[in-house]
Structure formats: structure tokens, C-alpha cells
C-alpha positions as CSV (number, residue, x, y, z in Angstrom):
1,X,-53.0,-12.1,-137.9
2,X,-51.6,-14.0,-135.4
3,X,-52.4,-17.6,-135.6
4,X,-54.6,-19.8,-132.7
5,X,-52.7,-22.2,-130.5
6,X,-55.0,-25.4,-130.1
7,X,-54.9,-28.6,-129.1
8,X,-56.0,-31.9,-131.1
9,X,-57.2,-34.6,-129.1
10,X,-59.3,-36.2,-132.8
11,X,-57.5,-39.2,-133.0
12,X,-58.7,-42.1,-135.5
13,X,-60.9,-39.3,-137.3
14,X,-61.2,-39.7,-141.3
15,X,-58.7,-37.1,-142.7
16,X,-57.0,-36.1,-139.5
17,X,-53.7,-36.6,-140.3
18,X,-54.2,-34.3,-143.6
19,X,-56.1,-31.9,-142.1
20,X,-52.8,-31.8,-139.4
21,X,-50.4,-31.1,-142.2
22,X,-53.0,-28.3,-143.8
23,X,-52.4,-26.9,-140.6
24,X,-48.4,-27.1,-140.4
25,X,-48.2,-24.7,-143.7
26,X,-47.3,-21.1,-143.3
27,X,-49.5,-18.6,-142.4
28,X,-52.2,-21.0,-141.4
29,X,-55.1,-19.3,-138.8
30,X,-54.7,-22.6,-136.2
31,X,-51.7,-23.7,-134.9
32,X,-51.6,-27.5,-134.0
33,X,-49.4,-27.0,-130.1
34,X,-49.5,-30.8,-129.7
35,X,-51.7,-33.8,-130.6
36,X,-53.0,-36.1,-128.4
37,X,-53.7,-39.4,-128.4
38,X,-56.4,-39.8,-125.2
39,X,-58.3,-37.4,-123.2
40,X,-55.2,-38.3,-120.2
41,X,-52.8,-36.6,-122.6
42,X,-55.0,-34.1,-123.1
43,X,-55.8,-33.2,-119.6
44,X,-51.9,-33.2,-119.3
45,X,-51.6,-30.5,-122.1
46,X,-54.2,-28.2,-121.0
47,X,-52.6,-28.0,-117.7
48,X,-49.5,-26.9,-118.9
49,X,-51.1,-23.6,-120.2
50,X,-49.9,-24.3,-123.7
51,X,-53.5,-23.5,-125.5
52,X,-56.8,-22.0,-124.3
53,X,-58.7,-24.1,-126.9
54,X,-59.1,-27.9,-127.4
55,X,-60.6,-29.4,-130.3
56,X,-61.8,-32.9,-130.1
57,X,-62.9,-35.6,-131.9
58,X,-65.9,-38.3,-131.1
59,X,-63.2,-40.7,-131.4
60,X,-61.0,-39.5,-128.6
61,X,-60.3,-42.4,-125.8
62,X,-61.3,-42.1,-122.9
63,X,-63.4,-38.8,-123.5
64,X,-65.9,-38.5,-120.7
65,X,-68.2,-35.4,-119.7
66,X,-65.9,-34.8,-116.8
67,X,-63.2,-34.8,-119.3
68,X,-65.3,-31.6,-120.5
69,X,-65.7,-30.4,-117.3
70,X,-62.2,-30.4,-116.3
71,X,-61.0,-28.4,-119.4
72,X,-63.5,-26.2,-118.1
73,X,-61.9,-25.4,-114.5
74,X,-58.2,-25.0,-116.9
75,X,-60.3,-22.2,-118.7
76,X,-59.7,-24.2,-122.1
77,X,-62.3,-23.9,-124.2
78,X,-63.5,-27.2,-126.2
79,X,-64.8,-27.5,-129.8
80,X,-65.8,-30.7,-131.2
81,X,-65.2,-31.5,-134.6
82,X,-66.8,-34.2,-136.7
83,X,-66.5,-35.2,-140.2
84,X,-69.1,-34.7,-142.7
85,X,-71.3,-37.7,-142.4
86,X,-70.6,-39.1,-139.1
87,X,-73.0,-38.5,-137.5
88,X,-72.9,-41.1,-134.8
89,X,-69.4,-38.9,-134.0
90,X,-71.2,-35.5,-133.9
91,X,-74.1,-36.8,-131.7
92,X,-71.7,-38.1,-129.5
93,X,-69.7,-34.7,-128.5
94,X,-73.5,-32.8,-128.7
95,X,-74.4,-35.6,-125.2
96,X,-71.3,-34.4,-124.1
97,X,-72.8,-30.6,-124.0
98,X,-69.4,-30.2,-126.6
99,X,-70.7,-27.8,-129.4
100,X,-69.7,-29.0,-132.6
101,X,-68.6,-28.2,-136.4
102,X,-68.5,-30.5,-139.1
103,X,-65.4,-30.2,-141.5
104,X,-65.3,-31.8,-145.2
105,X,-61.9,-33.9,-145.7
106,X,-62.2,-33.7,-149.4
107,X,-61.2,-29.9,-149.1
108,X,-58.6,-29.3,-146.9
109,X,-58.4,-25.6,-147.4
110,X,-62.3,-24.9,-146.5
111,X,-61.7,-27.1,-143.6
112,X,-58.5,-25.2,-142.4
113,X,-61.2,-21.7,-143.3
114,X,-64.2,-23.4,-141.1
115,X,-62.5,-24.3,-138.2
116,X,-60.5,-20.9,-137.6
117,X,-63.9,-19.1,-138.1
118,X,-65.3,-21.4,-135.4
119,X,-62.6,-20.8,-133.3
120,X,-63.1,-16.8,-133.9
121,X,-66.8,-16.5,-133.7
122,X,-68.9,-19.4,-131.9
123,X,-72.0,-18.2,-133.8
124,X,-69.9,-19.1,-137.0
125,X,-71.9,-20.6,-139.6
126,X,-71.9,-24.9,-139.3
127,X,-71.2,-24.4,-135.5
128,X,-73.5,-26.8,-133.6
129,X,-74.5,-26.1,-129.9
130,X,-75.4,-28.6,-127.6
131,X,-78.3,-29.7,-127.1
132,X,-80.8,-27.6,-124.8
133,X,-80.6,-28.8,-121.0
134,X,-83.4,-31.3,-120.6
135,X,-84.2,-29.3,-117.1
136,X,-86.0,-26.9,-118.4
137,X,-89.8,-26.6,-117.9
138,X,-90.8,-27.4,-121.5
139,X,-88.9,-31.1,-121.7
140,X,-89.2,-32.2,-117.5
141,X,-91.7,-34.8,-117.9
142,X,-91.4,-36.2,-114.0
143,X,-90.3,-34.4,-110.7
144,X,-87.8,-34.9,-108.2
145,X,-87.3,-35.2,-104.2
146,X,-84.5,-34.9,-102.4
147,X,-84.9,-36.1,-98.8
148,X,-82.2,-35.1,-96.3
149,X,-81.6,-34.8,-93.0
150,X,-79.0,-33.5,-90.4
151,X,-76.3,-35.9,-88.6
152,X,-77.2,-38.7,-86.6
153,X,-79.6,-40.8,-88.5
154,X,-82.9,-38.9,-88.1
155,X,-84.7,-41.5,-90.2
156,X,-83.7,-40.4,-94.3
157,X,-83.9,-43.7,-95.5
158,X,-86.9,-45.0,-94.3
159,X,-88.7,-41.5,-95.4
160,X,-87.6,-41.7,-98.7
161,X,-88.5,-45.6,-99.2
162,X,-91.8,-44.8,-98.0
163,X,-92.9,-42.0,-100.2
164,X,-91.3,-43.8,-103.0
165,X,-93.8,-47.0,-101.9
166,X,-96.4,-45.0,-101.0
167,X,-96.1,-42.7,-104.4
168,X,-96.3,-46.1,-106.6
169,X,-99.0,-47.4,-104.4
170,X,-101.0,-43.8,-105.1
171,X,-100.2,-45.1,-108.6
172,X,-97.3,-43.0,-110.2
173,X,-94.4,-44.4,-111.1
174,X,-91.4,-43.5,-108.6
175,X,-87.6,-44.2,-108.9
176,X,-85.2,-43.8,-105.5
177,X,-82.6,-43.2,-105.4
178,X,-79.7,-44.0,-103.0
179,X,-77.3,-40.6,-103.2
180,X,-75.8,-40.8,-99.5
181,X,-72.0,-41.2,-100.5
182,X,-71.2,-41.9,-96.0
183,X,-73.9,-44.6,-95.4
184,X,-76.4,-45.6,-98.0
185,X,-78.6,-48.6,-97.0
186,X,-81.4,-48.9,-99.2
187,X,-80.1,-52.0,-101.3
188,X,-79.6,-53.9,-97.5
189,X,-83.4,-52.1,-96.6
190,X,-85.1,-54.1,-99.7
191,X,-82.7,-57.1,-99.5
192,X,-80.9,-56.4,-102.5
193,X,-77.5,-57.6,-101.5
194,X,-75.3,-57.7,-104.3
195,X,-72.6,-55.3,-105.2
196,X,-73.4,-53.7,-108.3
197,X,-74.6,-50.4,-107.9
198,X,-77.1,-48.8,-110.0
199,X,-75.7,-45.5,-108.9
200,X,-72.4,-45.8,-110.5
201,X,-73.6,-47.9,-113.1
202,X,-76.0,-44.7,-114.5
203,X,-73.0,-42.2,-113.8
204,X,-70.8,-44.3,-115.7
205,X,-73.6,-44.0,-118.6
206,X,-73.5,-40.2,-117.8
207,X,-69.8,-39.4,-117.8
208,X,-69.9,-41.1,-121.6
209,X,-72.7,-39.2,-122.9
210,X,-75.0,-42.1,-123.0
211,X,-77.4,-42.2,-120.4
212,X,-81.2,-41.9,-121.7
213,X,-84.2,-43.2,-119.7
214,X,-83.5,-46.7,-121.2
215,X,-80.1,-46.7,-120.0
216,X,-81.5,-45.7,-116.3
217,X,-84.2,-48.1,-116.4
218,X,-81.8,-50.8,-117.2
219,X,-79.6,-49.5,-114.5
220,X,-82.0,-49.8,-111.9
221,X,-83.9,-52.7,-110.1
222,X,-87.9,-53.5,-110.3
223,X,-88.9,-54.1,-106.9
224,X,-92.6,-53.9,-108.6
225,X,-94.0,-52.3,-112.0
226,X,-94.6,-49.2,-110.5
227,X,-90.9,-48.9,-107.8
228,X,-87.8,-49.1,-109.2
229,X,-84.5,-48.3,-107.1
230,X,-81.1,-47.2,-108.0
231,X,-78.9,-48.8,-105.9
232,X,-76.2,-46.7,-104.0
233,X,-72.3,-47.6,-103.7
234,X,-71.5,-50.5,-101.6
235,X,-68.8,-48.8,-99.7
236,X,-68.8,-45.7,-98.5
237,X,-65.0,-45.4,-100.1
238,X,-66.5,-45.8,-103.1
239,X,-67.7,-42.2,-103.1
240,X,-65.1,-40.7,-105.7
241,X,-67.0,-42.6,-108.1
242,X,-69.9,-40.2,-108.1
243,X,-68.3,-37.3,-110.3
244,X,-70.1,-34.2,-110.2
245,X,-70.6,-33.4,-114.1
246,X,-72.1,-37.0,-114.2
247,X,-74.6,-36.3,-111.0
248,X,-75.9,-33.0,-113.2
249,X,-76.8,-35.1,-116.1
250,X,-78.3,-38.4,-114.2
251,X,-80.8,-35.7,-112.1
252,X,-81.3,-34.3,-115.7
253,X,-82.2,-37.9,-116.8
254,X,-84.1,-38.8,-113.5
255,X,-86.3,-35.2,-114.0
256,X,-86.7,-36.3,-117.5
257,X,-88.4,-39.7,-116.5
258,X,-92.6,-39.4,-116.0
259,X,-93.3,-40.2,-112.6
260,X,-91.3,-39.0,-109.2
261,X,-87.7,-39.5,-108.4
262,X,-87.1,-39.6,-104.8
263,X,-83.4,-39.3,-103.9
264,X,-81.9,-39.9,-100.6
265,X,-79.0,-37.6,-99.6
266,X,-76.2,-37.5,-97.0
267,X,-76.5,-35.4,-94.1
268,X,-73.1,-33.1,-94.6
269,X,-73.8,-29.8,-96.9
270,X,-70.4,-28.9,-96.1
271,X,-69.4,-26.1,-99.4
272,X,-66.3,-24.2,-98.9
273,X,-65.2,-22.0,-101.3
274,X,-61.9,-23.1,-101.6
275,X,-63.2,-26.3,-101.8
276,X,-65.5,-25.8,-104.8
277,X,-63.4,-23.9,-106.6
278,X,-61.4,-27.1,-107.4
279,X,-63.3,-28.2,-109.4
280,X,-60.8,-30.9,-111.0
281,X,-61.1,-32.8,-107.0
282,X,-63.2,-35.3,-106.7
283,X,-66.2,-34.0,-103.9
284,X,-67.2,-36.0,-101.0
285,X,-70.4,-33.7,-100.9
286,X,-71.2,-33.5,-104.3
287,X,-74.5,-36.1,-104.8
288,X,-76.1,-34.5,-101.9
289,X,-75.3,-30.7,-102.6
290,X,-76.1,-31.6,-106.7
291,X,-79.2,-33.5,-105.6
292,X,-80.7,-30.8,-103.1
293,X,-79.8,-28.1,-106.3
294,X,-81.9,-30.0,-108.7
295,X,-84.9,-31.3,-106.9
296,X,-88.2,-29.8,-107.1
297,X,-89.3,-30.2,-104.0
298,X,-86.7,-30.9,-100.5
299,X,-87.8,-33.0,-97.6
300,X,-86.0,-31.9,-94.3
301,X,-86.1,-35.0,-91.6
302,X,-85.4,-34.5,-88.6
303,X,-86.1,-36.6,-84.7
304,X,-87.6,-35.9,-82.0
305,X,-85.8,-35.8,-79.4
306,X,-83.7,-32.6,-77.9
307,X,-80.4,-33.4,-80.0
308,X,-82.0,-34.2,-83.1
309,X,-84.1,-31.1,-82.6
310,X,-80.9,-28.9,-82.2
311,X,-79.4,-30.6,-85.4
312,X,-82.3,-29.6,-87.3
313,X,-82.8,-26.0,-86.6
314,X,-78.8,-25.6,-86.9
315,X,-78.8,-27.0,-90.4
316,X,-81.8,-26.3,-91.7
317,X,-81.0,-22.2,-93.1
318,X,-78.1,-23.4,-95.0
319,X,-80.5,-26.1,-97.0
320,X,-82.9,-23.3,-97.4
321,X,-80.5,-21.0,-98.7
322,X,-79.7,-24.2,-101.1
323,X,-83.5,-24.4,-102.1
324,X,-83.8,-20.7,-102.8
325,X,-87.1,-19.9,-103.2
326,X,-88.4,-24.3,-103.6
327,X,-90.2,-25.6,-101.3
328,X,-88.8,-27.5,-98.1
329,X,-91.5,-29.3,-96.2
330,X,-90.3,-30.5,-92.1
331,X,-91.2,-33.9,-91.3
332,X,-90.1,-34.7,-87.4
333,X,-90.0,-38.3,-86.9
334,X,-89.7,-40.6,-84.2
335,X,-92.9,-38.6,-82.4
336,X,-93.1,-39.8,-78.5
337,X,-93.7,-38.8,-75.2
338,X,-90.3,-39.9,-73.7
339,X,-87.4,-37.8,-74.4
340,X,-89.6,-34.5,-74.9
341,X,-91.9,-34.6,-72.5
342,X,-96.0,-34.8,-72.2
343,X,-96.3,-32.1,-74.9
344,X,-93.5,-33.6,-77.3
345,X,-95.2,-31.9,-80.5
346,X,-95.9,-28.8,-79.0
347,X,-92.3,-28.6,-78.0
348,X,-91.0,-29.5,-81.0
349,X,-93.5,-26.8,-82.8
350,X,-92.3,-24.3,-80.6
351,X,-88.7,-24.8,-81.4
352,X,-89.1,-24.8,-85.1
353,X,-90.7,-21.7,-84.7
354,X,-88.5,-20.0,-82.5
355,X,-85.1,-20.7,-84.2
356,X,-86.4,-21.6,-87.9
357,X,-89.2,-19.9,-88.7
358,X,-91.2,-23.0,-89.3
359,X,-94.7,-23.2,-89.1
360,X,-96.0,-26.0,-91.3
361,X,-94.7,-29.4,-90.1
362,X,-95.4,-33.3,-90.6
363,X,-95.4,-35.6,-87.0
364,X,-94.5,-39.4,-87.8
365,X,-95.1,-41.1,-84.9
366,X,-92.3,-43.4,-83.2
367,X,-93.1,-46.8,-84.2
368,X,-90.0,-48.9,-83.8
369,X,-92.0,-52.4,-83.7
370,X,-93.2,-52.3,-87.5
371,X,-90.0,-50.4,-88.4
372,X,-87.7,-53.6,-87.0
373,X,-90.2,-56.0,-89.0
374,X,-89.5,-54.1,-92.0
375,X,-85.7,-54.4,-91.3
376,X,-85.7,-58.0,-90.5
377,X,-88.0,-58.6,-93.8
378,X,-86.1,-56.4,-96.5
379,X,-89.6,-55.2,-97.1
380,X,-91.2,-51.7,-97.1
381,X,-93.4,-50.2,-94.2
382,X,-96.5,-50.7,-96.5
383,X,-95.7,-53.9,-97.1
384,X,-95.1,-55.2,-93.7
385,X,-96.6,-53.3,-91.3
386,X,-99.9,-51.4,-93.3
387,X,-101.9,-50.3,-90.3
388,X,-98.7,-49.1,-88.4
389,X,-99.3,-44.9,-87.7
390,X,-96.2,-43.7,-89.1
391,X,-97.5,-45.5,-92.2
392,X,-100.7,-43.6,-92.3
393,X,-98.8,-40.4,-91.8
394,X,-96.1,-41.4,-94.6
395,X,-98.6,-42.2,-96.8
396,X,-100.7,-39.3,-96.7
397,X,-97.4,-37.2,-97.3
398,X,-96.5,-38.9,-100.4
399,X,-99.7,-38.4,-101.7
400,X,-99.3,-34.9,-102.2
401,X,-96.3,-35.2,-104.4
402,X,-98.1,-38.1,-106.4
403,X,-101.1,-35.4,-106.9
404,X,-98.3,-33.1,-108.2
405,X,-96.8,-35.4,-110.6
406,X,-100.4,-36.7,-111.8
407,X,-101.0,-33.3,-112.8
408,X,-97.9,-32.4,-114.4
């Protein structure tokens, strides 16, 4: 039988350097191709083509979930091994989604026996599999909005800010988050103006296998009991930061968290093939596209006026398509008479209609007094400005998803 190429990225792991030399003998099932000493080296390896399976260790430096991920788009296959009684190790690679088998050191021959017959047969007795994705229906314990909205600044931000106010104020807890990797503002909105960005921070946690909700709660920042905000990246450069295998798992976390998430989204939901199928890149779109995937529930935004208008219909199939089947409410914003004419909702109805198929829409009305208060303040429309009209309108709105979550 011929024997299995791997390689052995387990450094520092109790009995590894015998379990390498029960390997060497002849006639061994696994064949140790090379041993590396970080997941870099690894990466490195798997490139070359060498091996189509990497086993791993809890111990491995610099092991990350897009570490995983990446071995993934070199169609290597990982298995993480452990040894018996670390457990810290083994629950380590199972938050990395890695499954795992746990070999006993003391017998070098039954660990040479276990680890082939996990490499043959992934339902092989001892063989770990992660742990069940959080997502699903049974373990969600909050929701999650995505607000998003085409080119040119329809009003995302100040949409999502407000339901996530307004949803707090209804009183369910609500989290937003800033996702828009080309010009997130929230942090300057609420007059938090340092650089540390809860955004990155959580990913960070994510990437390691380590966020949990008190790892996001500690990431974010109380702007009262009920709001909390997660920060996004300080400059827009900053976007590569935001790895897509760690987006999955901080919406995972977010939808895991009682209450609503609202997350705003940059405009572009720009996917070319080509594009995704590098998965090893680093993508500019990814928070928005992973974000609008994941939500329960998207927000479209779009203005009033002819260009905004055009913007809105144009874009708005492709994040349909995205939503398959979820629902995608319309909000226009920036309601007045001026740049549509008398009948400026009925126009806009019309269009929507027309060239989207849209028949249920939310009218904000255009109140750019109370909107430059809240700007000058740092301070949320609610706050500032409670008897302004787009309030009311914003407010009612959020309720809805609050009544959603309250009943979940």
C-alpha cells in the first residue's frame, strides 16, 4: 500500500519528535514530506504541491483560521492532532473548524495506526469534527441587519445608527457595526475618535479561534447599556485587515449575541469570478458581500433624487440575487419636493415599480437641520433632534425588527 505524503506543521507537541521517527521506519502508512516550524512554512509547502494533506498541531505559530482557509484554496486537506490530555490544544484546532484526533505518545505504534486510519477514512474512530456552525436555527440566539446602499452616499450610516438607537430605545439590545471597508464614519458620527478599531480588534479574535460573545463585547464600545458599536478601520487602506474566513466567524458570533446586530456595508458588490476564485487574495469587497450573505434581514437605502434613484434600481437585482429568498426592505431617504418634483414620492414609487419591481417602500423625509446637529454633536438622531420627522419614520422602522428579535 502506498504510503500518504503529509505535512507536519505540530511543532512543540509532547512526543512529536518520536512520533516523527515512528514515521521514518519502513513501510510506515504516513510519510513525513517536510516539517514545519510555522503556519508561513507551511503555507510555503502546500504551495509547492508536495502533499494534499496537512496535519497540525494546537501549538503551531502563527496558525490562524485563514491559515485553514488558505490550505483550503491549495486543496490540502487539514487534520489536527492533539495529544491525549490536552485538551486546551484540541479545543483550540475544533474553533478553528480543524477536525481533530487525539494520538497517545506512550504508544508510538497505535499512534502511527490512528493517524493513517484518520487520514483514510474521516469517519475513523477518535476523529473529532468541528464544532457545528453556530448559524444554524437551533443555536442563533439574536438577528442581524445589513444596511447598504448604492454609490454616492445615499444616507447608510445615519440609517443604520438609527435603528440601532432606536432598537435599544424599543428596549432590545443592538450592536452596529461599522463593515464599509471605503469610508466608514460611525466612530467620527458618535465622537469616538481614537484609532483602535473594534472591527479588527474582533477579526483578530476570529482569525485565532477565540472570539466568543465576551471577546466581542470587550471589543466593542458602550455608548449606553443597551448600544454598543464596533468601531470600523480608521483608514480606508486598512481594509486588507478584514480577512474573509474571520468576517464568517465574527457574523457567526454577532448572530449568536441576543439582541440585533446592525451592520453597515460599503456600497460596491462588485464579485467576479476570477476574482473570488482567489481565494488566498485579500478582498476589498469581502465585509460587505459576507455581511449582506449572513444577515437576516437587508436594508436597501437609497435618495431621492433622479441620480440616487437610478443608482438604486441599477443595483438593487444583484443584492436581491445576494438575499435569495430574505427579505430586502427599500427605504428612500432624503424625501423633498425639490429635485423630484410636486409628487416626489409618487415619482419615486413609480420608478421602483417600473424598473424593480418594488412595491413596499419606507419615505424618510429630508431633514438636513437635525441631521447637521447630530453631526456637530457626535450624538444620535434620537438624541438630538427627537421630534425631527425622519426620526419618527426611523423609529417606527426599527421597531419592527425589535418586535422580531423580542419574539425570537
Amino acid at each position: 500500500m502506498r504510503s500518504v505524503p503529509i505535512l507536519l506543521g505540530a511543532p512543540g507537541m509532547d512526543g512529536e519528535p518520536e512520533l516523527v521517527s515512528a514515521l521514518t521506519r519502513p513501510g510506515t502508512p504516513v510519510t513525513v514530506v517536510r516539517r514545519c516550524v510555522d503556519a508561513v512554512d507551511l503555507l510555503g509547502a502546500a504551495a509547492s504541491g508536495r502533499a494534499r494533506v496537512a496535519v497540525i498541531g494546537p501549538g503551531l505559530p502563527r496558525l490562524a483560521r485563514e491559515t485553514v482557509a488558505r490550505l483550503g484554496s491549495e486543496n490540502v486537506r487539514v487534520l489536527g492532532v492533539a495529544a491525549v490530555g490536552d485538551e486546551t490544544g484540541r479545543r483550540h484546532l475544533r474553533d478553528l473548524e480543524v477536525p481533530v484526533i487525539t494520538l497517545s505518545m506512550d504508544d508510538l505504534d497505535t499512534a502511527v495506526v490512528s493517524l493513517a486510519q484518520a487520514l483514510d477514512d474521516p469517519q475513523a474512530v477518535g476523529l473529532e469534527p468541528p464544532p457545528l456552525d453556530v448559524e444554524s436555527p437551533s443555536t442563533a440566539a439574536g438577528s442581524m441587519v445589513a444596511v447598504w446602499g448604492p454609490t454616492g452616499a445615499p444616507g447608510r450610516t445615519t440609517v443604520a445608527l438609527s435603528l440601532a438607537d432606536e432598537i435599544a430605545r424599543a428596549g432590545t439590545p443592538s450592536l452596529v457595526v461599522d463593515a464599509d471597508t471605503f469610508g466608514g464614519s460611525i466612530g467620527t458620527r458618535l465622537g469616538l475618535l481614537d484609532d483602535a478599531s473594534g472591527v479588527v480588534a474582533a477579526c483578530r479574535q476570529a482569525d485565532a479561534g477565540t472570539l466568543d460573545a465576551a471577546g466581542l463585547a470587550a471589543a466593542a464600545r458602550t455608548v449606553t447599556p443597551m448600544f454598543r458599536v464596533l468601531t470600523g478601520i480608521p483608514r480606508a487602506d486598512r481594509w486588507a485587515e478584514l480577512r474573509p474566513a474571520a468576517l464568517v466567524r465574527l457574523w457567526e458570533a454577532c448572530r449568536s449575541t441576543p439582541g440585533v446586530t446592525v451592520v453597515d456595508v460599503g456600497f460596491s458588490i462588485e464579485a467576479a469570478e476570477d476574482y473570488l476564485a482567489d481565494t488566498r487574495t485579500p478582498r476589498r469587497n469581502a465585509a460587505t458581500l459576507s455581511a449582506l450573505a449572513a444577515a437576516d434581514a437587508i436594508v436597501a437605502v437609497g435618495s431621492a433624487d433622479p441620480v440616487g434613484m437610478e443608482r438604486l434600481v441599477t443595483s438593487l437585482p444583484d443584492v436581491q440575487r445576494i438575499a435569495d429568498g430574505r427579505p430586502v426592505a427599500v427605504l428612500v431617504n432624503r424625501l423633498r419636493p425639490g429635485s423630484l418634483g410636486r409628487d416626489a414620492r409618487g415619482q419615486v414609487m413609480e420608478a421602483l415599480m417600473r424598473h424593480a419591481h418594488v412595491r413596499d417602500v419606507t419615505f424618510v423625509p429630508d431633514d438636513g437641520d437635525a441631521l447637521d446637529t447630530c453631526l456637530r454633536q457626535g450624538r444620535t438622531l434620537a438624541e438630538c433632534a427627537p421630534r425631527s420627522s425622519a426620526r419618527t419614520v426611523l423609529a417606527e422602522f426599527a421597531r419592527g425588527y425589535a418586535a422580531v428579535a423580542a419574539r425570537n
